[in-house]
BATIDREN-205908 format. One record per atom (N, C-alpha, C, O): residue in one letter; x, z, y. Coordinates in steps of 0.1 Angstrom, whole numbers, plus 2048, in hexadecimal, padded with zeros to 3 digits. Each point is the difference from the previous one (the first is absolute). Layout:
! BATIDREN-205908
aXZY...
***
This chain:
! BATIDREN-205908
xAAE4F7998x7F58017F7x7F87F37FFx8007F980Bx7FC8047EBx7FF7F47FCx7ED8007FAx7FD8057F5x7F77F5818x7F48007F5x7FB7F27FFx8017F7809x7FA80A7EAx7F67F17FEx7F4804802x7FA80A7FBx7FD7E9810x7F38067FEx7FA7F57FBx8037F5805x7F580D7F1x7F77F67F9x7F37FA80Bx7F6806802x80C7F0804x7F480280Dx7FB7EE7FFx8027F97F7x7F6804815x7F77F67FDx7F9806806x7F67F8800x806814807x7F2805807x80A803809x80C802801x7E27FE80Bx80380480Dx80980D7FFx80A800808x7F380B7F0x80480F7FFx8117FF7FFx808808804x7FC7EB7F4x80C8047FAx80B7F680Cx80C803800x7EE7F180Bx8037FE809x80080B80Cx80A7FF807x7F08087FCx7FC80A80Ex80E80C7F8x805808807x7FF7F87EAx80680B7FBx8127FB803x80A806803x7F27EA7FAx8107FB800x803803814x80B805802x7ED7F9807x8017FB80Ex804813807x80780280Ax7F18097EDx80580E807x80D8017F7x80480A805x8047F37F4x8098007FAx80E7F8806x80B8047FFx7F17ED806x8057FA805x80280780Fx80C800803x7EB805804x7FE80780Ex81080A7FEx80B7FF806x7F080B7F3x80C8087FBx80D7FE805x8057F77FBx80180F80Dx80A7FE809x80D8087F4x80B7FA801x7F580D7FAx80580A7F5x80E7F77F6x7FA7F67FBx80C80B803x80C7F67F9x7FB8057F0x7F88097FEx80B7F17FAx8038047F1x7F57F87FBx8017FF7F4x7F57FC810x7F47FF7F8x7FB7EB7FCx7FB7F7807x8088097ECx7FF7EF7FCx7F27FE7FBx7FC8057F6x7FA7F1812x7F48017F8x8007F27FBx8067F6805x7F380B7EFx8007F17FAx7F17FB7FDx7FC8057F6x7FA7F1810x7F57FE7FEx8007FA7F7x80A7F9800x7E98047F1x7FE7FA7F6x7F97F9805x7FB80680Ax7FE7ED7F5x7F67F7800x7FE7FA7F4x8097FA7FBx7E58057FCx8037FF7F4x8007EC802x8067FB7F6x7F7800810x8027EF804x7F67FF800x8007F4801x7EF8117FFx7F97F87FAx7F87F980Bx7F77F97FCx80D808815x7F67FB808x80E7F9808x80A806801x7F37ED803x8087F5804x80680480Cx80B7FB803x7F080C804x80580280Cx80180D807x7FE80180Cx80780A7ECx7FC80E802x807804812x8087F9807x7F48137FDx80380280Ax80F80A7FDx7FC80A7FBx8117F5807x8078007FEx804812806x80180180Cx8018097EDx80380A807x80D80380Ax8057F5804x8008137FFx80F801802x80C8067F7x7FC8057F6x80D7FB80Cx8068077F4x8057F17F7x8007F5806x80680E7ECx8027F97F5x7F47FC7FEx7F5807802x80C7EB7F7x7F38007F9x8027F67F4x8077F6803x7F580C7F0x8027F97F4x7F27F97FCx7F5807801x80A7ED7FAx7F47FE800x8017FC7EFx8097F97FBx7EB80C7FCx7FF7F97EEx7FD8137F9x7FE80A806x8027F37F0x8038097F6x8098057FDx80C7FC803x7F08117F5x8118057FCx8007FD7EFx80C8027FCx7EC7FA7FCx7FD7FD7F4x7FE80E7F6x8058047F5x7EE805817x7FB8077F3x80C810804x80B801804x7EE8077FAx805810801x80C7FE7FCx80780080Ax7FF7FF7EAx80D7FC7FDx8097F880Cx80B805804x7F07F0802x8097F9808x80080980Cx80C803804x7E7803803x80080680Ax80980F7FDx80580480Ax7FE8037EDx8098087FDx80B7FB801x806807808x7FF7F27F6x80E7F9800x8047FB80Dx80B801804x7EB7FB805x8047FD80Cx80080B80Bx80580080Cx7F280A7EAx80380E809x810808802x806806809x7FF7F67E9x80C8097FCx8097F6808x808805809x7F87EB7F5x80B7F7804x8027FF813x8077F9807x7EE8117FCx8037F9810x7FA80E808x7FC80280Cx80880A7E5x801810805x7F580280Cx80280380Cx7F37FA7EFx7F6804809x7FA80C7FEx7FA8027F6x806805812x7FD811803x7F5807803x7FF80C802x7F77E87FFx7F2806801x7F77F0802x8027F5805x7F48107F2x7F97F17FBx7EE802806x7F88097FDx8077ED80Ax7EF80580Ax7F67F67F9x8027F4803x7F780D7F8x7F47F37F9x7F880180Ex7FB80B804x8047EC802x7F7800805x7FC7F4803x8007FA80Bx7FB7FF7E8x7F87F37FEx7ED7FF801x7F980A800x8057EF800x7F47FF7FEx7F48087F8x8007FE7F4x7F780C812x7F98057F3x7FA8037F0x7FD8087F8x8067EA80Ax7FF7FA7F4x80A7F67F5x8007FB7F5x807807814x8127F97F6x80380E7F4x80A8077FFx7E87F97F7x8048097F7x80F7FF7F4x8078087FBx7F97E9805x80D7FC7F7x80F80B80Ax80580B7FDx7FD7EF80Ex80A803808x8008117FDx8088077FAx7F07FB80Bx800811805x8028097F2x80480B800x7F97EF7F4x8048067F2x80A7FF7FCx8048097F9x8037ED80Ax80D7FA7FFx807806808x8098047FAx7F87FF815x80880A808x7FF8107FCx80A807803x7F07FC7F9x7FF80C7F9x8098047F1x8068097FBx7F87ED802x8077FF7F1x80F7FA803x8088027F7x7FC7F8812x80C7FE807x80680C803x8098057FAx7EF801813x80780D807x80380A7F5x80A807802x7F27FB7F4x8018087F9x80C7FF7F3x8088087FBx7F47EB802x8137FB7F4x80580280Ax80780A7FEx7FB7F1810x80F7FF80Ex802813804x80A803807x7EE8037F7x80380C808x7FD7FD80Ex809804808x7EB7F67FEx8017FF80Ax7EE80380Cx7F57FA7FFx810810809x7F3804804x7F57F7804x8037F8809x7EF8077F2x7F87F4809x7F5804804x7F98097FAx8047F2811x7EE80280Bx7F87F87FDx8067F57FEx7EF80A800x7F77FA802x7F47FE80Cx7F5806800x8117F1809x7FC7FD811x7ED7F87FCx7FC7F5800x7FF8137FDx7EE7F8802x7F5805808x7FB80B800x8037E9808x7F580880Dx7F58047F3x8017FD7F4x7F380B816x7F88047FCx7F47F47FEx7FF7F7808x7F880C7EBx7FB7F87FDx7F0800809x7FE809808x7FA7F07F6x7F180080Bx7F78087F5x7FD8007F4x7FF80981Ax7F180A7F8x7F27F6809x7FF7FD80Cx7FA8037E8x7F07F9807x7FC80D809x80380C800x7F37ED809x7FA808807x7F37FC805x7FF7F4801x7F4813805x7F77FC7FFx7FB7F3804x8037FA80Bx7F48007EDx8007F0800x8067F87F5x7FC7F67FBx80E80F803x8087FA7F6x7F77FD7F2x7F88097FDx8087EA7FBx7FB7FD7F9x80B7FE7F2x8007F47FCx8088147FFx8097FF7F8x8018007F1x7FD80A7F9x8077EB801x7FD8027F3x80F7FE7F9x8067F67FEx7FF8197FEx80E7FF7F8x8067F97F7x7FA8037F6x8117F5806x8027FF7F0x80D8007FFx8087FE80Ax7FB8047EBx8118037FDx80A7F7801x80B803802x7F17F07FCx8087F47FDx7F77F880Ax7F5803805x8137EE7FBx7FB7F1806x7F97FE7F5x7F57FE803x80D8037F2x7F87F67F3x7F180C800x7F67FD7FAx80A81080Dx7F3806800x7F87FE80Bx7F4800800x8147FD80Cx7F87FB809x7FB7F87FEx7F4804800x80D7EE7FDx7FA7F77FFx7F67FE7F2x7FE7F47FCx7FD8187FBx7F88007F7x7F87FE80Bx7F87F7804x80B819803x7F380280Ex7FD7F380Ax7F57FE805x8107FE7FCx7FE7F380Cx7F07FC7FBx7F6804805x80B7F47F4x7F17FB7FCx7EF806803x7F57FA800x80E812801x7F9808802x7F880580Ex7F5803804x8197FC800x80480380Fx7FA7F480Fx7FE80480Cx8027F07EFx8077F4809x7FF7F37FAx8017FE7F3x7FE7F7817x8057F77FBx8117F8807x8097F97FCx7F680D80Fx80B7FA808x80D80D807x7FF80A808x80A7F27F0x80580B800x81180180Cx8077F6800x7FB814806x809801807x80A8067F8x80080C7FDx8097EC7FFx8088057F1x81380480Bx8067F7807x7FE8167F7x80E80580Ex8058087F9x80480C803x7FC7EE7F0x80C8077F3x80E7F87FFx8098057FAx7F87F280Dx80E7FD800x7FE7F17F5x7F68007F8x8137F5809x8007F77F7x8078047F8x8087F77FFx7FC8137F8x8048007F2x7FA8037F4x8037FE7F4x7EC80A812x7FC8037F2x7F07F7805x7F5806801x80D7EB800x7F47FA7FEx7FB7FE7F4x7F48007FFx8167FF7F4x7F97FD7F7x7F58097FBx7F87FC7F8x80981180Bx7F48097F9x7F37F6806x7F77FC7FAx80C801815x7EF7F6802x7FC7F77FAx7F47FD7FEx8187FA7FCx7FF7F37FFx7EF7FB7F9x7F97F6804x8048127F2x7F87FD7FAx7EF801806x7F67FE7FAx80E806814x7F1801805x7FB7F2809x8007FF80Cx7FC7F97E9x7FF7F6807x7F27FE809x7FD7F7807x7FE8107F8x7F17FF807x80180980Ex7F6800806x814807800x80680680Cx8067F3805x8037F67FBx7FD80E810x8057F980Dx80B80D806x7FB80C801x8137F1801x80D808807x8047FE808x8047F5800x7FE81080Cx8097FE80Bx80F80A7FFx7FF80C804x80A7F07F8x80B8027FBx80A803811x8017F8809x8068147F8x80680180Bx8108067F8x8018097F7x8057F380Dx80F8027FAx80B7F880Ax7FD7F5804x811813800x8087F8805x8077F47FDx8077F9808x7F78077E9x80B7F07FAx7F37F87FAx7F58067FFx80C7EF7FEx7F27FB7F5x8028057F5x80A8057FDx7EB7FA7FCx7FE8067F5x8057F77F2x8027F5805x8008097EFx8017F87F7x7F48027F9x7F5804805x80D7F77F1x7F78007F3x8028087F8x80D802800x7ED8047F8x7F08007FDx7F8807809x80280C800x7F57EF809x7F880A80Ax7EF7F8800x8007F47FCx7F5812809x7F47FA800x8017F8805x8067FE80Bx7F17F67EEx7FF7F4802x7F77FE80Bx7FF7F4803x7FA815806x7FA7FB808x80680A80Cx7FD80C800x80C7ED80Ax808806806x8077FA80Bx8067F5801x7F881780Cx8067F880Ex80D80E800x7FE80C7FDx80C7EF808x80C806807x803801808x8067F7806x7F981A804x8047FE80Ax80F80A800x80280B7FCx8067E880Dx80B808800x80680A80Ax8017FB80Bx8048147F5x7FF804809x80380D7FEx7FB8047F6x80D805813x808808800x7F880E80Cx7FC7FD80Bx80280E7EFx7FC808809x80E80C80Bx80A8047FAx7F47FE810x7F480C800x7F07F5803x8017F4802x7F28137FDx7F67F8806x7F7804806x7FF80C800x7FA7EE807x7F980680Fx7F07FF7FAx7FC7F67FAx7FD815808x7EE8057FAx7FA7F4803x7FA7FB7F7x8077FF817x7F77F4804x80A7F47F8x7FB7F5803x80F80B7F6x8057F37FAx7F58017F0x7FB7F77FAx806812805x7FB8057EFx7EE800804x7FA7F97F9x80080C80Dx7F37FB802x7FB7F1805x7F67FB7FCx80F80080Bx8007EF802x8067FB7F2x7FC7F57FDx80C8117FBx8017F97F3x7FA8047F8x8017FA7F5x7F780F80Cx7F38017F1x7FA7FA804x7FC7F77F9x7FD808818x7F77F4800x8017F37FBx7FA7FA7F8x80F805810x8047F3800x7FE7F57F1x7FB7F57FFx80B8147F5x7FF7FB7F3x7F78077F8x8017FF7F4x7F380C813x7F28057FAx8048037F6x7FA7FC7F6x81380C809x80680C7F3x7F380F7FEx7FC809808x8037F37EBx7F380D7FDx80880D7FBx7FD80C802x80E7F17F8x80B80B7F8x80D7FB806x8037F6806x8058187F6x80B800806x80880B7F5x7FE80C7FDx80F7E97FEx80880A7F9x813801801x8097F87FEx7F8814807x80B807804x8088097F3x7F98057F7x8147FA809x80480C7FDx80580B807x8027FE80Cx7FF80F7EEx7FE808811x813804801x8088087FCx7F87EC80Cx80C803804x80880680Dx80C800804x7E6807801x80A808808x7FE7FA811x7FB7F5804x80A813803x8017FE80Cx7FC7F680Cx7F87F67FEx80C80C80Cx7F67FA810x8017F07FCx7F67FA804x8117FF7F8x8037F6802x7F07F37F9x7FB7F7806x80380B7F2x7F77FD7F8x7EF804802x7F57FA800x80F814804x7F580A7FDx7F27F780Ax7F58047FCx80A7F380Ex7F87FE806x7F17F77F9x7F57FD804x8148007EFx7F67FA7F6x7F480A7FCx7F47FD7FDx80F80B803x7F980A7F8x7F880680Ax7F58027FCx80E801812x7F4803809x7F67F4802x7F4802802x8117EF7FDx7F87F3802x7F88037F4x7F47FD802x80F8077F4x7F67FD7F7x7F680C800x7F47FD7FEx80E80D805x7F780D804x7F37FE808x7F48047FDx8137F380Ex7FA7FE80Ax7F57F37FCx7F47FE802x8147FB7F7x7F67F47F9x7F48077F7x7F47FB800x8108117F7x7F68067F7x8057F67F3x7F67FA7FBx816803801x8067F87F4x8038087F5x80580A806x7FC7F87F0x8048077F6x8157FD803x8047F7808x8018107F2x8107FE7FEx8008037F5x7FA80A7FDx80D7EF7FAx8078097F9x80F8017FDx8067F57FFx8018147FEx80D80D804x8057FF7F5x7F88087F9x8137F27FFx8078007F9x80D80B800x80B7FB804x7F58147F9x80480A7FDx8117FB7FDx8047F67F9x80281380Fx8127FF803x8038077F2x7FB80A7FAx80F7EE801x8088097F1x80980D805x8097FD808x7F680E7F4x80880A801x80F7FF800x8067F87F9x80281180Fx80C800805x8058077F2x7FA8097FAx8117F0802x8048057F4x806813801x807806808x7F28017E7x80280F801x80E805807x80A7FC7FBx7F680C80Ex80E807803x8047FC80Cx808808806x7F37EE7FFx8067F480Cx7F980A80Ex7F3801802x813802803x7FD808810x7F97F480Ax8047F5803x7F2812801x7FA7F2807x800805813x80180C803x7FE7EB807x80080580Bx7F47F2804x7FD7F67F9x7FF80E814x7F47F4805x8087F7809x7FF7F47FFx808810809x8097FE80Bx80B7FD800x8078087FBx7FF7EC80Bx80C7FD802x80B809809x80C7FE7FFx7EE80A808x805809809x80380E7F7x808809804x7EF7F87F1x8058087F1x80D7FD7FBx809808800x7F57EF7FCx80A7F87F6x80A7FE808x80A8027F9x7FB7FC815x8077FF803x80A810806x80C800803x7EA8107FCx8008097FFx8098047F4x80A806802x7F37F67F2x8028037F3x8107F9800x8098087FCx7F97EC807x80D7F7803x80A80B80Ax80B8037FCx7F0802811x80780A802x80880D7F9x80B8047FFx7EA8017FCx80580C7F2x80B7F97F7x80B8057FCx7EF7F0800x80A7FA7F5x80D80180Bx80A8077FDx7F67F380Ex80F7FD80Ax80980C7FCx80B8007FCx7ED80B807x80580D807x8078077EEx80B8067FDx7EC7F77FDx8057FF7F1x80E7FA7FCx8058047F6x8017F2812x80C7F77FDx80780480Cx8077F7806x7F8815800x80A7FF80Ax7FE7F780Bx809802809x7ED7F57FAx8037FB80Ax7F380680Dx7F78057FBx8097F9814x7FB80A807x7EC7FE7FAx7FB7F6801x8008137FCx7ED801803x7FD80580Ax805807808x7EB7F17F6x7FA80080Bx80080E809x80380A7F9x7FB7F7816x7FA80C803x7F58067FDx7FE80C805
***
């Protein structure tokens, strides 16, 4: 049995490594990496790193390398990918999961202000702040670019390119992260706002108690929906549940 998992998140590493554990014969996993961070942490298993060029190509490489069950479990917000694996599994005949931790609920103290997109967040910014703790990732700076009267502190693992706010420090830097790292850094650079997308899980999450605790506004740029039809699980210990049934489905032994 042959799966691809679309991964790049901790969820879809911890999924490749109980799979990898699997003492069981029959079972080929193949990890995707879409390239976009220089130095990713490398799962076990196969691993391909690029594009497939688009639902079409990812169909084709479903059928050409007979893969038997297909897991998205990319980033919250890789809405291109996850529409495109759906529209794949579906030309190929082939079953797919979608592996997404659970996203953050505020809670009291929380000072949160919603918006649908990067380019809505940052209408709100102005409003909000002048110095902003901006932990959306370097790919969608340009919605800021134009707030030139903000001050950014930019946190992302690779540098960022252009087009992004002209008034702007980079720090480079990879989580999980520790509550006293993230409150010594709102001090430290006297961040009034703080803008996240809610992506989910422990690793990140300590931002959002520092700012609670600070009494800062956040604001929470809302996750795109898992495309209609697509079976969703929170857990890698799910998904890797679900990969059993499929096993036991092809004849080869499932889990107890």
């Amino acid at each position: 049995m042959h799966v691809l998992i679309l991964g790049g998140t901790t969820e879809a590493r911890r999924l490749a490594e109980l799979l990898a554990a699997d003492a069981r014969p029959g079972l080929r996993v193949t990890n995707s990496l879409a390239g976009r961070v220089a130095a990713p942490r490398l799962p076990p298993g196969e691993v391909r790193v690029g594009g497939f060029g688009g639902a079409e190509g990812l169909a084709a490489w479903l059928r050409e390398h007979e893969v038997d069950a297909l897991i998205d479990a990319t980033h919250p917000f890789a809405r291109t990918i996850s529409f495109n694996a759906a529209r794949a599994a579906a030309t190929a005949h082939v079953p797919l999961l979608a592996l997404r931790r659970p996203g953050w609920v505020p809670v009291a103290g929380d000072d949160w202000h919603e918006a649908e997109s990067l380019e809505g967040a940052a209408e709100l910014l102005p409003a909000l702040g002048r110095r902003v703790f901006l932990t959306t990732g370097r790919m969608g700076l340009a919605a800021f670019a134009a707030l030139d009267d903000l001050w950014f502190l930019v946190r992302s693992v690779d540098a960022p390119e252009p087009p992004h706010p002209p008034r702007m420090e980079v720090l480079l830097d990879r989580g999980p992260f520790t509550l006293d790292g993230e409150r010594e850094l709102l001090r430290r650079h006297r961040v009034d706002v703080v803008v996240t997308k809610d992506s989910g899980g422990a690793a990140t999450a300590p931002k959002l108690a520092a700012a609670r605790e600070a009494g800062l506004p956040v604001v929470v740029v809302r996750r795109p929906p898992v495309p209609e039809g697509v079976p969703v699980v929170a857990g890698p210990e799910q998904a890797a549940d679900w990969i059993g049934e499929r096993r036991g489905a092809h004849g080869f032994p499932a889990a107890d």
